[in-house]
C-alpha positions in Angstrom: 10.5 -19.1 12.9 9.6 -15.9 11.5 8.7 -12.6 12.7 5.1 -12.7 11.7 3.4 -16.2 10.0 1.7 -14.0 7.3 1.8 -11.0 5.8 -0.4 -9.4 3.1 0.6 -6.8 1.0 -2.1 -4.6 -0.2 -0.7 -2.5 -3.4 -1.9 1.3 -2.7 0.1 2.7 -6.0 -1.2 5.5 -7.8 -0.2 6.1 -11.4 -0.5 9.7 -13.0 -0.1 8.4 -16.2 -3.8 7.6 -16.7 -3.0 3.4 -16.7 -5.1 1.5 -14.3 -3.9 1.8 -10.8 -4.9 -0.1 -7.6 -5.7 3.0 -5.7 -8.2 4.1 -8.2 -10.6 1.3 -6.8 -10.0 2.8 -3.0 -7.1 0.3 -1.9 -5.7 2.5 0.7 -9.1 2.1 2.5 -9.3 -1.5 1.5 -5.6 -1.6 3.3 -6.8 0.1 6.9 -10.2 -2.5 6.8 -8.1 -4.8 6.7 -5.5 -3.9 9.1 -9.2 -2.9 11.9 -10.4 -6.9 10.6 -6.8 -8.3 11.1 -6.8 -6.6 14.7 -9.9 -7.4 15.7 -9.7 -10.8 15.2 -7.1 -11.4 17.9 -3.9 -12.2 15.5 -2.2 -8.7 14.6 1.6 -8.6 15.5 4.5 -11.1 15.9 3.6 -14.7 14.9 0.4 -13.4 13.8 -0.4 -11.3 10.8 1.2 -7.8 9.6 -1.0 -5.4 6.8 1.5 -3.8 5.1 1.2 -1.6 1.9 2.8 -1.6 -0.6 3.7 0.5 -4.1 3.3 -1.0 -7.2 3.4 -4.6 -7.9 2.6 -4.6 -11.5 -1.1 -6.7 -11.3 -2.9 -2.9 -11.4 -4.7 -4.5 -14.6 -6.0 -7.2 -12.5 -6.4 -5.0 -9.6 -6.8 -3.5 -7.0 -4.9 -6.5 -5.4 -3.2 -8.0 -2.5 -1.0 -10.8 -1.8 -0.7 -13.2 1.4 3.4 -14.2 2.2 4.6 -16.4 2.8 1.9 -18.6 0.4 2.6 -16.6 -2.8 -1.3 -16.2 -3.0 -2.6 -13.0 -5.2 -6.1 -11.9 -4.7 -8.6 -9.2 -6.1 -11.3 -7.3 -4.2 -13.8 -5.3 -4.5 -15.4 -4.0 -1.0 -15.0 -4.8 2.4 -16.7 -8.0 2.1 -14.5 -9.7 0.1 -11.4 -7.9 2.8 -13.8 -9.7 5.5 -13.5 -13.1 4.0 -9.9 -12.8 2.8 -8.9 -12.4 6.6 -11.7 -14.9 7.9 -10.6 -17.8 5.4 -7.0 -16.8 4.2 -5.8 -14.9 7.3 -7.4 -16.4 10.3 -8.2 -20.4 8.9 -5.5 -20.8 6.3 -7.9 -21.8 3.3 -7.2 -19.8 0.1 -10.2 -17.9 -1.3 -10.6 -19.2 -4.6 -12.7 -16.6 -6.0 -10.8 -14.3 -5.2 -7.1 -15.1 -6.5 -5.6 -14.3 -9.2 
């Protein structure tokens, strides 16, 4: 067994180069509401869930994004209430949210 059952990788890059970059669309924020949801819900820590950040993943285009280990699943956001139902559906139930990957 692993240390954690999932973990989801929220990309919190910032590019001075003028391309598009995830933390342009407030992913760093998008990362802690997450982390607060994934707490609160009873399944932070080992064989739960771990909200990690991370730097660029090269989906900025597509972004701001996030992706769920071990599935492989890539999602896109845009305000805490698509974080809400990534954790309630993805996180907490196992279902994928379709609208939301990428």
């Amino acid at each position: 067994m692993t240390h954690y059952a999932r973990h989801i990788f929220f990309c919190v890059n910032r590019r001075e180069d003028g391309r598009a970059c995830c933390q342009d669309h407030g992913a760093e924020q998008a990362r802690q509401h997450a982390k607060a949801r994934v707490k609160a819900a009873g399944i932070a820590g080992p064989a739960g869930v771990r909200v990690n950040s991370a730097g660029c993943m090269d989906r900025c285009e597509e972004g701001p994004v996030a992706v769920v280990y071990p599935d492989g699943v890539w999602y896109t956001y845009l305000d805490t209430r698509d974080i809400d139902e990534i954790v309630d559906e993805h996180l907490v139930n196992g279902r994928v949210v379709d609208r939301l990957r990428i």
